[in-house]
N, CA, C and O atoms as a Tripos MOL2 file, in Angstrom:
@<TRIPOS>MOLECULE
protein
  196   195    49     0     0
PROTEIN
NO_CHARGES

@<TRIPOS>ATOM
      1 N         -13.6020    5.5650  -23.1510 N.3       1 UNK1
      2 CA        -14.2650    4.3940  -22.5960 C.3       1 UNK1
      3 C         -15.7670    4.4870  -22.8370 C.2       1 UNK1
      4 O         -16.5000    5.4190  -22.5070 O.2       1 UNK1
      5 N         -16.0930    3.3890  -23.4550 N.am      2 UNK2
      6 CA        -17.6340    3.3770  -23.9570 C.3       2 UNK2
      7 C         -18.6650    3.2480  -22.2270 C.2       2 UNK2
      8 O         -19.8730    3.4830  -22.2430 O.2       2 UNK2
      9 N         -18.0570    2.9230  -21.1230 N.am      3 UNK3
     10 CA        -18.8670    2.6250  -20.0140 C.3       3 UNK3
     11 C         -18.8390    3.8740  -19.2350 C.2       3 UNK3
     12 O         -19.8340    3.9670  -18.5170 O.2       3 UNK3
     13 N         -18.0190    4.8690  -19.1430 N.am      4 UNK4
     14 CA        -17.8700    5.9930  -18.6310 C.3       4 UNK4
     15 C         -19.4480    6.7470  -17.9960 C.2       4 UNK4
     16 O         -19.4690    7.4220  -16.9660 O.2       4 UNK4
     17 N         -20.6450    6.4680  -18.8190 N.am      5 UNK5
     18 CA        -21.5910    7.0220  -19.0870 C.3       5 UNK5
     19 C         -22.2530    6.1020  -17.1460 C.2       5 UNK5
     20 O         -23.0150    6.7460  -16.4250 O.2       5 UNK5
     21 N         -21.8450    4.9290  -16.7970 N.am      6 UNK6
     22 CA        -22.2550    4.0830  -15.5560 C.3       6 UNK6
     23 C         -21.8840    4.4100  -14.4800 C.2       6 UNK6
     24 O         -22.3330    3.9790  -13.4180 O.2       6 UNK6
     25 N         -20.6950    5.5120  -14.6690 N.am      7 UNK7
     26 CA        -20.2070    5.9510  -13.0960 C.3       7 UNK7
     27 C         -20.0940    7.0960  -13.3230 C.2       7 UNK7
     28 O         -19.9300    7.7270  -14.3660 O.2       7 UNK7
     29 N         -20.2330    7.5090  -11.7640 N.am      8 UNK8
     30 CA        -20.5440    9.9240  -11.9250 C.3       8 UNK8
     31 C         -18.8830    9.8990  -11.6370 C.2       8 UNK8
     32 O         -18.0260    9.1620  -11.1490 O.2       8 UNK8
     33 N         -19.0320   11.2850  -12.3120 N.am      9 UNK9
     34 CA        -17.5320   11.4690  -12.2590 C.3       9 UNK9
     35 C         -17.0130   11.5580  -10.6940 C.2       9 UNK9
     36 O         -15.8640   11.4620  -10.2640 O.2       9 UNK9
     37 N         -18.1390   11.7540  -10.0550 N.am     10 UNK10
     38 CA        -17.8260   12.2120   -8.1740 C.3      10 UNK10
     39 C         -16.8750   10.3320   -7.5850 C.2      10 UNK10
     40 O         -16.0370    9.9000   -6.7940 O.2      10 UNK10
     41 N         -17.7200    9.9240   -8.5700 N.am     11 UNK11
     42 CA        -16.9950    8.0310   -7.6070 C.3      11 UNK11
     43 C         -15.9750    8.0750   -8.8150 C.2      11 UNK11
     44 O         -14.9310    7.4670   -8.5760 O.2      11 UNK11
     45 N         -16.0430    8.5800   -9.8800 N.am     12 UNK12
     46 CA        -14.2150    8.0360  -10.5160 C.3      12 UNK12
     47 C         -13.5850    9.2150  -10.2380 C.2      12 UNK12
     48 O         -13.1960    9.4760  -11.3760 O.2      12 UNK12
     49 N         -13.1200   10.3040   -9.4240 N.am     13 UNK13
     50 CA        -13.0320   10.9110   -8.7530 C.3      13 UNK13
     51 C         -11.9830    9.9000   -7.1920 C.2      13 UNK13
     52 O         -10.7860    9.6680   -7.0230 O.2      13 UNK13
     53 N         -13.2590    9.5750   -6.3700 N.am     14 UNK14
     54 CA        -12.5360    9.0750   -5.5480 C.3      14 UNK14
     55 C         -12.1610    7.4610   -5.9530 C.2      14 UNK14
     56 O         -11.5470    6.7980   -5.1170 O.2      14 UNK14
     57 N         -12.4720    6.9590   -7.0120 N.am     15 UNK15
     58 CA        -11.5410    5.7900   -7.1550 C.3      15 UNK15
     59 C         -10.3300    6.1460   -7.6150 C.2      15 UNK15
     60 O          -9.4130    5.3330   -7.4950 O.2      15 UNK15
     61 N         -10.0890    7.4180   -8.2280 N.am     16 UNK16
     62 CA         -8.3360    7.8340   -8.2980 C.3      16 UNK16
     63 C          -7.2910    8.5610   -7.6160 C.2      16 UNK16
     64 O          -6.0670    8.6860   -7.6320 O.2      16 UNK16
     65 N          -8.7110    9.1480   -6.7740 N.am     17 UNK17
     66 CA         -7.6720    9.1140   -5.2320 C.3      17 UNK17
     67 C          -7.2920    7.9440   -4.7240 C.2      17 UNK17
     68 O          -6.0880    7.7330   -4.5840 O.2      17 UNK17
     69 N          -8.4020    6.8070   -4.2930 N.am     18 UNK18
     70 CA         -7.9820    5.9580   -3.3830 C.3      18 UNK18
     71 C          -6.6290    5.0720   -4.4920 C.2      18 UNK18
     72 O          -5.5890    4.5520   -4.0880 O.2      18 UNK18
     73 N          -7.0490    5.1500   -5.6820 N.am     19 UNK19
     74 CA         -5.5910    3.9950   -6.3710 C.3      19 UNK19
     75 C          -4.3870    5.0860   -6.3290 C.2      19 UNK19
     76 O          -3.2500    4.6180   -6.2860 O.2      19 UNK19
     77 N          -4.4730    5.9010   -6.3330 N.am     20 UNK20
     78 CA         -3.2750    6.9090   -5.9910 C.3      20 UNK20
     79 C          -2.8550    6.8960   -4.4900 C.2      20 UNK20
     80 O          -1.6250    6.9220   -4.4790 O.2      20 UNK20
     81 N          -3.2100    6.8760   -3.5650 N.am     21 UNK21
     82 CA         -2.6890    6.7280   -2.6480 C.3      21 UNK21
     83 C          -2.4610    5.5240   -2.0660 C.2      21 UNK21
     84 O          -1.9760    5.4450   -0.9370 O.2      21 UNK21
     85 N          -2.8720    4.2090   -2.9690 N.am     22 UNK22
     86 CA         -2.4550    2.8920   -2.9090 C.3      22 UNK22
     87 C          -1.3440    2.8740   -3.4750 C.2      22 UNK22
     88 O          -0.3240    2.2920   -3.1040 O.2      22 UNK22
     89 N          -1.5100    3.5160   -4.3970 N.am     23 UNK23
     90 CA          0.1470    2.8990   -5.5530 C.3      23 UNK23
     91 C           1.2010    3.8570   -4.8440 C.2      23 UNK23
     92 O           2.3640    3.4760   -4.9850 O.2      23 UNK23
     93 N           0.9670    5.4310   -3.8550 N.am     24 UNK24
     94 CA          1.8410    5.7770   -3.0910 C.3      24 UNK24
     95 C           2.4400    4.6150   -1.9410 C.2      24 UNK24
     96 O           3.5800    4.3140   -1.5870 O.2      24 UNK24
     97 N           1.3940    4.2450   -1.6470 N.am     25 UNK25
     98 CA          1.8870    4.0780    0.0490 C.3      25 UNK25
     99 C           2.1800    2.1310   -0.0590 C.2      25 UNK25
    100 O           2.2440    1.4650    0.9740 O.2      25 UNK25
    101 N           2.3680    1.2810   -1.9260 N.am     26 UNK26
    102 CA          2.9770    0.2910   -1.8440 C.3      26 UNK26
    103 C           4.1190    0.1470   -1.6650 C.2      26 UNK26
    104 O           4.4590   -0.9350   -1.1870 O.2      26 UNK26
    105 N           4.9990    0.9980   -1.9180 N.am     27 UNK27
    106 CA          6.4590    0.9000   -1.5670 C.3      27 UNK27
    107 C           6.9040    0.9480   -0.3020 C.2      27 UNK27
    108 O           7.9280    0.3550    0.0370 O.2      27 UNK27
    109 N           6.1630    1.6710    0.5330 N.am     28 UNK28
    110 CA          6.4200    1.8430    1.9490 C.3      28 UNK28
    111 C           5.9600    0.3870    2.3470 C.2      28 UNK28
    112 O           6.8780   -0.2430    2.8720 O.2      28 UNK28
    113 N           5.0960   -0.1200    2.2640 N.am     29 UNK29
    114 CA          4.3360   -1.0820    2.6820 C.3      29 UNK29
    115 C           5.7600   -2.5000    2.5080 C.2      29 UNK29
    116 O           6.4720   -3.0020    3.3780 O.2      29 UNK29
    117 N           5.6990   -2.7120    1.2460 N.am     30 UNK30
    118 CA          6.8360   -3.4700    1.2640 C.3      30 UNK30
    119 C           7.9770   -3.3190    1.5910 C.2      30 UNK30
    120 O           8.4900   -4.4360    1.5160 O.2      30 UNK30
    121 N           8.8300   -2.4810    1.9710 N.am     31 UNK31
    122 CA          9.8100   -1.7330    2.8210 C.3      31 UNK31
    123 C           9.4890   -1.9680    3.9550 C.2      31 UNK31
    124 O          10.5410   -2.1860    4.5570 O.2      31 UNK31
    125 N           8.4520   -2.0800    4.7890 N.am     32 UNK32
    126 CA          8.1610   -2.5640    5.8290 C.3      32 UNK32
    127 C           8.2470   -3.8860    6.0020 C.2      32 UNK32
    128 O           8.8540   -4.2300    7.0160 O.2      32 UNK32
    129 N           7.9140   -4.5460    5.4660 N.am     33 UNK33
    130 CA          7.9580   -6.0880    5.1530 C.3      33 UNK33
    131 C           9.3890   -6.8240    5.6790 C.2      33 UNK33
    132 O           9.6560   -7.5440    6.6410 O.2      33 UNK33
    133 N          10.2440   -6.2190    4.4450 N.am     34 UNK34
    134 CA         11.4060   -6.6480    4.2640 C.3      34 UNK34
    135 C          12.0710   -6.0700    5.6240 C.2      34 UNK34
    136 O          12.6020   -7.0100    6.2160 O.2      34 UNK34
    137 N          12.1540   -5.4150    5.9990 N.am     35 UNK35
    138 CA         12.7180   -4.6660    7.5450 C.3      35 UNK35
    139 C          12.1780   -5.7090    8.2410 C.2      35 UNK35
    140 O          13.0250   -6.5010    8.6560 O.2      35 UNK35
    141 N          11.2190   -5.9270    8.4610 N.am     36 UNK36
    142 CA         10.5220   -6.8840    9.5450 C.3      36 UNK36
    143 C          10.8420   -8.5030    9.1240 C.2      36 UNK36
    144 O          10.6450   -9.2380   10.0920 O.2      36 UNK36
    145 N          11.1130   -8.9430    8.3850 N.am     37 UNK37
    146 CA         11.4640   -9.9030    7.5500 C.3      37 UNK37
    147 C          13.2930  -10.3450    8.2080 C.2      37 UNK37
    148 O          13.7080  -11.4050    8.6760 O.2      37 UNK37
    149 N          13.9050   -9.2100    8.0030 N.am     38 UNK38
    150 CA         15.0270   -8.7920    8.4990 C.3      38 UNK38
    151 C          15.3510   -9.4510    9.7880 C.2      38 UNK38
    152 O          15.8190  -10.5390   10.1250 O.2      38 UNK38
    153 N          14.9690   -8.4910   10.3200 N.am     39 UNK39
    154 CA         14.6340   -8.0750   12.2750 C.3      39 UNK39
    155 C          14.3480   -9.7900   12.6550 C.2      39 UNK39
    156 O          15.0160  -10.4930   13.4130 O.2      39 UNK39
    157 N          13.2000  -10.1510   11.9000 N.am     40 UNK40
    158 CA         12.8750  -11.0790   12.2010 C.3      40 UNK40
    159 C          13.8550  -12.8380   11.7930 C.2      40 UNK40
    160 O          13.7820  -13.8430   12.5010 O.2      40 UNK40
    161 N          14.2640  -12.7730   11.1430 N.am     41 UNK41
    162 CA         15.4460  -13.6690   10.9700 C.3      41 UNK41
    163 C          16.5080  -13.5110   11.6990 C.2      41 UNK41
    164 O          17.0520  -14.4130   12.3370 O.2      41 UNK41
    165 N          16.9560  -12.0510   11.6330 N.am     42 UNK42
    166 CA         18.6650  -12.2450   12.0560 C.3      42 UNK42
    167 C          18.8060  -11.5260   13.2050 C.2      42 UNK42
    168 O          19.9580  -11.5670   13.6380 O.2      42 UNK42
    169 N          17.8350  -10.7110   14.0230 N.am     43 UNK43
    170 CA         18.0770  -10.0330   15.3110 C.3      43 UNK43
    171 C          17.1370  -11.5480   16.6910 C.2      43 UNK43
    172 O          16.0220  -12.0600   16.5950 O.2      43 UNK43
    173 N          18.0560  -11.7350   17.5910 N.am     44 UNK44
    174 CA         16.8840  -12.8540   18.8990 C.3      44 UNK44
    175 C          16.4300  -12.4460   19.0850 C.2      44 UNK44
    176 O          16.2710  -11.2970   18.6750 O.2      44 UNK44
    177 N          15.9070  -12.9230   19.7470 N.am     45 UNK45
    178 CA         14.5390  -12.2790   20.6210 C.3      45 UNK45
    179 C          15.4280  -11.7670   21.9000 C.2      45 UNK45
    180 O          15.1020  -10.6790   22.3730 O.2      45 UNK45
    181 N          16.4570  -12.4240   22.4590 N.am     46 UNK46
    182 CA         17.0400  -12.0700   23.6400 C.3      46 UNK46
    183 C          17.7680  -10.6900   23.0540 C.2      46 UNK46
    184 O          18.0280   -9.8080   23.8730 O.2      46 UNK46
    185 N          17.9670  -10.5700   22.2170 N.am     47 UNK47
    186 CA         18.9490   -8.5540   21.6890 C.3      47 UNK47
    187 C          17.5750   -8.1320   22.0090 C.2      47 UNK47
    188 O          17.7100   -7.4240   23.0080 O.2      47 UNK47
    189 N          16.0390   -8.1940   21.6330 N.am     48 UNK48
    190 CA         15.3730   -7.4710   21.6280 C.3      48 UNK48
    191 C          14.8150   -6.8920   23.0480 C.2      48 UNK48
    192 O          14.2440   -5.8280   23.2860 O.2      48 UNK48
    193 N          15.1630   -7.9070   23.8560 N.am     49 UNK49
    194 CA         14.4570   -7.9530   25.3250 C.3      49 UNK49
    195 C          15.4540   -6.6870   26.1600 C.2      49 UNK49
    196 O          15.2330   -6.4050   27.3380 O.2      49 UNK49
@<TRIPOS>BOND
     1     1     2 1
     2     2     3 1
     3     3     4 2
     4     3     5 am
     5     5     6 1
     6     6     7 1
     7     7     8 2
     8     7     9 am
     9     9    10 1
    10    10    11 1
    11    11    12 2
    12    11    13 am
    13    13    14 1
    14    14    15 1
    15    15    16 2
    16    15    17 am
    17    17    18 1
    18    18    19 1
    19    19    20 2
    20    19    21 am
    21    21    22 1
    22    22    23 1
    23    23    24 2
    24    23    25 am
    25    25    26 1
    26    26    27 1
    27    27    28 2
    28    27    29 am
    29    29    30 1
    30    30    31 1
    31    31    32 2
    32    31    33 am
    33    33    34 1
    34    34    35 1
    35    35    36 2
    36    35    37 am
    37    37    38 1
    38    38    39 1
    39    39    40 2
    40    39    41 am
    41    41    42 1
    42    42    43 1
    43    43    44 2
    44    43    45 am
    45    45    46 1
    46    46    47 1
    47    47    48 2
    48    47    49 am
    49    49    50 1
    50    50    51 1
    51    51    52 2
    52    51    53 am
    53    53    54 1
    54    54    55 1
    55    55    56 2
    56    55    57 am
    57    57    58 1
    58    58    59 1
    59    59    60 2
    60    59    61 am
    61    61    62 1
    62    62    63 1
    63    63    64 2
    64    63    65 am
    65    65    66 1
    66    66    67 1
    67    67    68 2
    68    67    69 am
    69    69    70 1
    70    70    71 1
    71    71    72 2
    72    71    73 am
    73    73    74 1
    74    74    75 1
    75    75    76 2
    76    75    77 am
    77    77    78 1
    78    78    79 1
    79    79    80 2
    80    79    81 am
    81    81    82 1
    82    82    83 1
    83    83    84 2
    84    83    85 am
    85    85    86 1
    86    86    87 1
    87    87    88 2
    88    87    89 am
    89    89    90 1
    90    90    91 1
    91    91    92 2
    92    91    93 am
    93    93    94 1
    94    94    95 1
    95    95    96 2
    96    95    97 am
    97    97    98 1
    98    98    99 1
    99    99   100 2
   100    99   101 am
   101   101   102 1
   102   102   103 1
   103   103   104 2
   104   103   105 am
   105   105   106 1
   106   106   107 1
   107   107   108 2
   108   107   109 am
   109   109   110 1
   110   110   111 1
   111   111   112 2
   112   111   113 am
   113   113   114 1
   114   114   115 1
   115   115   116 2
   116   115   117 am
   117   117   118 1
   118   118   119 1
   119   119   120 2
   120   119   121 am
   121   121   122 1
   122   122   123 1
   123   123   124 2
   124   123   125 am
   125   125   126 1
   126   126   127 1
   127   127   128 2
   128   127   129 am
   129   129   130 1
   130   130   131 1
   131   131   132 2
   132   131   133 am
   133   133   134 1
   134   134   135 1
   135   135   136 2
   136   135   137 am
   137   137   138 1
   138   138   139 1
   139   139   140 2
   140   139   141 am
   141   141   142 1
   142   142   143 1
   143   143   144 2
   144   143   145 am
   145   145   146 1
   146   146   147 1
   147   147   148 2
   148   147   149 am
   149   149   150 1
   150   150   151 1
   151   151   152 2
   152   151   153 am
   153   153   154 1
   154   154   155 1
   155   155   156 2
   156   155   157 am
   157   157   158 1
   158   158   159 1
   159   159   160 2
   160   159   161 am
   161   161   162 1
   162   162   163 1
   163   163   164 2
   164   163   165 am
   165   165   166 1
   166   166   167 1
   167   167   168 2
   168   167   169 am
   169   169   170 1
   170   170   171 1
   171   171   172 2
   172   171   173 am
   173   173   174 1
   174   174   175 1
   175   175   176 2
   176   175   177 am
   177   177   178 1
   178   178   179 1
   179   179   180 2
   180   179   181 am
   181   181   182 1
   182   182   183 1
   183   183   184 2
   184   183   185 am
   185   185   186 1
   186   186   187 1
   187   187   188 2
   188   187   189 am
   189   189   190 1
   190   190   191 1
   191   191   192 2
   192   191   193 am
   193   193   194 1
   194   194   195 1
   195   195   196 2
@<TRIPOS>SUBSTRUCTURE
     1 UNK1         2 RESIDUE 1 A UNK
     2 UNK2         6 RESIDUE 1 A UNK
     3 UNK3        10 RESIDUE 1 A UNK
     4 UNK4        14 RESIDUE 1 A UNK
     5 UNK5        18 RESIDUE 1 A UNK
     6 UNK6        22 RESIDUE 1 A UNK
     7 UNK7        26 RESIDUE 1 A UNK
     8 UNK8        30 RESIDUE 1 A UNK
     9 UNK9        34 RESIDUE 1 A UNK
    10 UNK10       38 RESIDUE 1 A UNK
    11 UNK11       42 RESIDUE 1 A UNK
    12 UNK12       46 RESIDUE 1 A UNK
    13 UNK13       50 RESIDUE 1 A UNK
    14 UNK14       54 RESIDUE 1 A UNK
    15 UNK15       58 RESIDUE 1 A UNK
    16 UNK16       62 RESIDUE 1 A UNK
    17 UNK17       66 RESIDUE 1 A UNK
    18 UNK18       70 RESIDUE 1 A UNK
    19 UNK19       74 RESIDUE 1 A UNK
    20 UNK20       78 RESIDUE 1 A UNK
    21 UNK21       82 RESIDUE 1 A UNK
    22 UNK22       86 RESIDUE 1 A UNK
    23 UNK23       90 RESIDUE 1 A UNK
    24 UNK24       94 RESIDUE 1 A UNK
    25 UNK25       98 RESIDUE 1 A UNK
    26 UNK26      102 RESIDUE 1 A UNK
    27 UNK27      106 RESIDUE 1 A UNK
    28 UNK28      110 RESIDUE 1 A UNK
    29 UNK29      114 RESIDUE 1 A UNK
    30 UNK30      118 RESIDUE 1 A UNK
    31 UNK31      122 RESIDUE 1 A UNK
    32 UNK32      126 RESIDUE 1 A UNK
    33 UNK33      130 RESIDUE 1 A UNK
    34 UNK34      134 RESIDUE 1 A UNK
    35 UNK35      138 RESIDUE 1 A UNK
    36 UNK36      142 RESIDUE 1 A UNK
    37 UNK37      146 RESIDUE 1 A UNK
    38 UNK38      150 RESIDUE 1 A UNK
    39 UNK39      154 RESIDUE 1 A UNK
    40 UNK40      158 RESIDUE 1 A UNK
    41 UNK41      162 RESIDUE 1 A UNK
    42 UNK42      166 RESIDUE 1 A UNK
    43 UNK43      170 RESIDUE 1 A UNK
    44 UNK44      174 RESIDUE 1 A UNK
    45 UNK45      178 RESIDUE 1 A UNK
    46 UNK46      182 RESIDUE 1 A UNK
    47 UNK47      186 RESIDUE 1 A UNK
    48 UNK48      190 RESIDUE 1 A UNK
    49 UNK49      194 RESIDUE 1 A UNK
């Protein structure tokens, strides 16, 4: 990459932590969704009470 020379390696560093532990923790995220998505359509509110 010809721009490499604009950022210290210390911040591309933590920009590949933070996209690494984004691209970990998307699957969970949407797995959550869909559960709640779930719950939320087909369980009442009166089962929940």
């Amino acid at each position: 990459m010809a721009r490499n020379w604009l950022i210290s390696p210390e911040f591309q560093d933590w920009i590949s932590i933070f996209l690494g532990i984004l691209v970990e923790a998307t699957p969970f995220l949407l797995l959550g969704v869909v559960v709640s998505a779930f719950v939320h359509v087909f369980v009442s509110e009166d089962t929940l009470l």
